[in-house]
ChimeraX commands (.cxc) that place a marker at each C-alpha (Angstrom):
marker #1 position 74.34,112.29,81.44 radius 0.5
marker #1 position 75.07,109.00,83.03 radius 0.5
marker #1 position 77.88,106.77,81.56 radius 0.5
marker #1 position 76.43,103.81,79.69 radius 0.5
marker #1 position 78.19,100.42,79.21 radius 0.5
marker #1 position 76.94,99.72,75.47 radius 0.5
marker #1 position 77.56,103.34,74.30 radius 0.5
marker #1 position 79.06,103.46,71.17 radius 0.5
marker #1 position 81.10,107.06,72.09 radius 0.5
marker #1 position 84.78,105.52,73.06 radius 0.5
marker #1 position 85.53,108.22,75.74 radius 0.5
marker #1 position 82.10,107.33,77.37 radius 0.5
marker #1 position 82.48,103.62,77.22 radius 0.5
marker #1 position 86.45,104.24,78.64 radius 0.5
marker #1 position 85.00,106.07,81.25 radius 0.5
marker #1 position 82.29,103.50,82.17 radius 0.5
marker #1 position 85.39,101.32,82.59 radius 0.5
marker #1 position 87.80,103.18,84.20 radius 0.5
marker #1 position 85.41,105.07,86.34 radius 0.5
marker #1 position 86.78,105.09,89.77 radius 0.5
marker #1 position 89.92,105.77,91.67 radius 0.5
marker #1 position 90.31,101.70,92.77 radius 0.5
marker #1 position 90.53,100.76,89.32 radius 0.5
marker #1 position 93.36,103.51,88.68 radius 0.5
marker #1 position 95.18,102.44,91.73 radius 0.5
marker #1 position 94.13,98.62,90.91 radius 0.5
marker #1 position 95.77,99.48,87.25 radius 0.5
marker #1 position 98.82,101.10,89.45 radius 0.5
marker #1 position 99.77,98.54,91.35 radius 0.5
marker #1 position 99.40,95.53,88.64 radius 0.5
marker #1 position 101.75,97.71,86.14 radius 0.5
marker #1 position 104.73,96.34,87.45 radius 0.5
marker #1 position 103.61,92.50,87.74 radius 0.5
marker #1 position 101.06,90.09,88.88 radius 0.5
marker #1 position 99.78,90.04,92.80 radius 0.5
marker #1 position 97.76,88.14,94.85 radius 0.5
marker #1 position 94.44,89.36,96.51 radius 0.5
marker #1 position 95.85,89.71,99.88 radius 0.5
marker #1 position 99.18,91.89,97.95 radius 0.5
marker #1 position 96.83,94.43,96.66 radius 0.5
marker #1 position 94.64,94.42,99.06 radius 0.5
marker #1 position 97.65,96.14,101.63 radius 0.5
marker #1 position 98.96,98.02,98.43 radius 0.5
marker #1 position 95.21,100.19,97.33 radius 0.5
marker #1 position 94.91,101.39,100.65 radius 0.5
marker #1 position 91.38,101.74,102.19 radius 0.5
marker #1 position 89.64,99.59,99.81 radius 0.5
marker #1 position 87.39,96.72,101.40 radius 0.5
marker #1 position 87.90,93.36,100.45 radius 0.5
marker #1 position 84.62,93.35,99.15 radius 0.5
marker #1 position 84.90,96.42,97.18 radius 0.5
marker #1 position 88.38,94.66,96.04 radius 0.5
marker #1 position 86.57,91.67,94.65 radius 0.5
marker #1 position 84.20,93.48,93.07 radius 0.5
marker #1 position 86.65,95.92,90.96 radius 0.5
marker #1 position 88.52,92.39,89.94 radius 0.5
marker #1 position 86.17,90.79,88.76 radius 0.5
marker #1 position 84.95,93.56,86.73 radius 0.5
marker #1 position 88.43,94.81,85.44 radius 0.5
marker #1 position 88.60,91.05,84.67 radius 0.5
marker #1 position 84.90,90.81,82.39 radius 0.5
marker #1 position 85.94,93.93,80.52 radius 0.5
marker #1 position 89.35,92.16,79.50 radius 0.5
marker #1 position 91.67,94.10,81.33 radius 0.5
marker #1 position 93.37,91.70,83.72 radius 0.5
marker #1 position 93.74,88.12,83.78 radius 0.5
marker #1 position 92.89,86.01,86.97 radius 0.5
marker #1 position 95.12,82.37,87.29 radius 0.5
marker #1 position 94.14,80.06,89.98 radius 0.5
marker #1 position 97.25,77.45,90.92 radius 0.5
marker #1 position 96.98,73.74,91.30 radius 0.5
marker #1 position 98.80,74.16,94.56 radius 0.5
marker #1 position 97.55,73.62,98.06 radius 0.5
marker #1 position 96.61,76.39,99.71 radius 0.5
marker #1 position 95.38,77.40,96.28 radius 0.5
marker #1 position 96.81,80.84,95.26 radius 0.5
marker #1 position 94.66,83.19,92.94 radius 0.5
marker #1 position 96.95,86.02,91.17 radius 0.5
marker #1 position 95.88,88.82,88.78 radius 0.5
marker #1 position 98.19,90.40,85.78 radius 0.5
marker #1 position 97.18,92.69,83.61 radius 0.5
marker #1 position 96.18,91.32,80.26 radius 0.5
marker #1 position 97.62,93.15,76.56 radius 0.5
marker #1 position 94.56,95.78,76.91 radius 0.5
marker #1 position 95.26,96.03,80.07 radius 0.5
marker #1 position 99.63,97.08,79.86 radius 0.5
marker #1 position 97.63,99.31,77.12 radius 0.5
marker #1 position 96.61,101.67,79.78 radius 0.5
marker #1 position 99.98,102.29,81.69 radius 0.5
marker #1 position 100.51,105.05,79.24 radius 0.5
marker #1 position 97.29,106.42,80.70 radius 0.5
marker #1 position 98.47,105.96,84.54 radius 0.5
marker #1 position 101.95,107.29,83.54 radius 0.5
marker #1 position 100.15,110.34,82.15 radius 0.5
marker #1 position 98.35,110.77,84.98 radius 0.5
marker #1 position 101.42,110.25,86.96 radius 0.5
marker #1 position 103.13,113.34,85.03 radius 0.5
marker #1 position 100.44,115.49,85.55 radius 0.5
marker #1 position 100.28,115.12,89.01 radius 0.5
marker #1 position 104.30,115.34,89.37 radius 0.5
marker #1 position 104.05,118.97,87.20 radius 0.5
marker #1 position 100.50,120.31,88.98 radius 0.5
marker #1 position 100.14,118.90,91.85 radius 0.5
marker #1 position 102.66,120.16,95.42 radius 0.5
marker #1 position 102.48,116.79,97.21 radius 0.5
marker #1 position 105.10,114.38,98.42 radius 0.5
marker #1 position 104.97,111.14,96.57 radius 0.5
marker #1 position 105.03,108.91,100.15 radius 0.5
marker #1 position 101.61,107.59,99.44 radius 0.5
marker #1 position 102.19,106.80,95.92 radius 0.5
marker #1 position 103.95,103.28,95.73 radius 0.5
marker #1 position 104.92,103.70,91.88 radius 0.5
marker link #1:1,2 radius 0.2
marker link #1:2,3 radius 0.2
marker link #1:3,4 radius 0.2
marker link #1:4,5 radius 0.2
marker link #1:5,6 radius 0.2
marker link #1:6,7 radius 0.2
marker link #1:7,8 radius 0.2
marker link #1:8,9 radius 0.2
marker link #1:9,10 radius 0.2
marker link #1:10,11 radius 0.2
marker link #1:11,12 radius 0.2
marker link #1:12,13 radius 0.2
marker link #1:13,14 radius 0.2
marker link #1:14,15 radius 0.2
marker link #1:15,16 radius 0.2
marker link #1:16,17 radius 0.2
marker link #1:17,18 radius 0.2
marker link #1:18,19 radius 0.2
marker link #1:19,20 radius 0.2
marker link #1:20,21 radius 0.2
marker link #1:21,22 radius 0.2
marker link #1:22,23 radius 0.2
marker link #1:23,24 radius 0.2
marker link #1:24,25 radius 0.2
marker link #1:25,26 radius 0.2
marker link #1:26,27 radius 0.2
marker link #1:27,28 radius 0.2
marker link #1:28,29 radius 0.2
marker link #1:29,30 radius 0.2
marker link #1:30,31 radius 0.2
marker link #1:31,32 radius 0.2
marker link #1:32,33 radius 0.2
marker link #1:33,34 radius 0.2
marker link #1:34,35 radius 0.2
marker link #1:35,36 radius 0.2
marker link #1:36,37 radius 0.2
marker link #1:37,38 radius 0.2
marker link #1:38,39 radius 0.2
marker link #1:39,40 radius 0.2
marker link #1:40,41 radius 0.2
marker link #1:41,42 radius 0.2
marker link #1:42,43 radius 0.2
marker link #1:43,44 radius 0.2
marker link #1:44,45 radius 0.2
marker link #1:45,46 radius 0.2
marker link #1:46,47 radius 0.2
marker link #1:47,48 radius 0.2
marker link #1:48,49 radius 0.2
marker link #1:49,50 radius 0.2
marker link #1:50,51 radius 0.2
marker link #1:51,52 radius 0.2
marker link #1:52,53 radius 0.2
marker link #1:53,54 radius 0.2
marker link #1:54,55 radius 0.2
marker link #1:55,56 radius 0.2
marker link #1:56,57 radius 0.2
marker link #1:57,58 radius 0.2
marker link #1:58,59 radius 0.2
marker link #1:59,60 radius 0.2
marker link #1:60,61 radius 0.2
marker link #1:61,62 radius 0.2
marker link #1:62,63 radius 0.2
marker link #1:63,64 radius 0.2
marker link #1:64,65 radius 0.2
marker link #1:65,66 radius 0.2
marker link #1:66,67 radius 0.2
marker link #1:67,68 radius 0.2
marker link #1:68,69 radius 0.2
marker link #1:69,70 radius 0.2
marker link #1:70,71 radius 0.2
marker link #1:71,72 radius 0.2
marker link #1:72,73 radius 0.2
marker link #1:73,74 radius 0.2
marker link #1:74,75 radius 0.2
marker link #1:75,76 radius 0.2
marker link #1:76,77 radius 0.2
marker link #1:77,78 radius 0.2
marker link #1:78,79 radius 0.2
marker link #1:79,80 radius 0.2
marker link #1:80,81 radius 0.2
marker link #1:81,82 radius 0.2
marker link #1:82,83 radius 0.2
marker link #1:83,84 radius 0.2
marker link #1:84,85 radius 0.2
marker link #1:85,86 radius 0.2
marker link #1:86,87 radius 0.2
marker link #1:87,88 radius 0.2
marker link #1:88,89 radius 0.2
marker link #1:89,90 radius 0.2
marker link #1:90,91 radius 0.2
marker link #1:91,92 radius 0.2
marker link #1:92,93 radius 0.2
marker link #1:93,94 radius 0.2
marker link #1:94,95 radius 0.2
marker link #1:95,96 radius 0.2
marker link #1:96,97 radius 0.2
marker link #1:97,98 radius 0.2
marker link #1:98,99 radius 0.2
marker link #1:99,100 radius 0.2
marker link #1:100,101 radius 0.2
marker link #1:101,102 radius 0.2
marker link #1:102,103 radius 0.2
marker link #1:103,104 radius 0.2
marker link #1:104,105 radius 0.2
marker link #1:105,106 radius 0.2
marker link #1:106,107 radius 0.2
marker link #1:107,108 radius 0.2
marker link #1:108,109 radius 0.2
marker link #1:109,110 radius 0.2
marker link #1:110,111 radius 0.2
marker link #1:111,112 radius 0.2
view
């Protein structure tokens, strides 16, 4: 069955959300405070920028981070993570744990 955006099942409509590994490491790497494009970008490695942009801008429609735009020149764009957004760092923590307790790897690849 294929994950539908207006389905009225919460795990189904979390899952349309959170569907993907860039919006975990997206998540990941906002946790701890706000970045610019070009800051997560280098830190959710092999994502394209385009792929980037798109994941933003989606994260941002469904409420979960906020995008500001400065007044200064060069203009600088950053992206926090909204309330419902620091909602889910129990969720990456979790997942976090899990992989700590199940999972034999070094943690050199994991910036958090």
């Amino acid at each position: 069955m294929e994950t539908r955006k207006n389905s009225t099942c919460p795990v189904e409509r979390t899952l349309y959300i959170l569907r993907d590994v860039w919006t975990f490491m997206i998540l990941r790497d906002l946790e701890p405070e706000s970045k610019g494009f070009n800051q997560l970008k280098k830190s959710v490695e092999g994502i394209s920028s385009r792929m980037l942009s798109e994941k933003l801008k989606f994260l941002e429609e469904e409420g979960i981070l906020s995008r500001t735009v400065s007044d200064s020149r060069p203009v600088r764009v950053t992206y926090a993570l909204s309330e419902k957004g620091k909602s889910l760092s129990a969720v990456v923590e979790s997942m976090r744990h899990w992989g700590d307790m199940w999972i034999s790897t070094s943690r050199e690849n994991c910036d958090n």
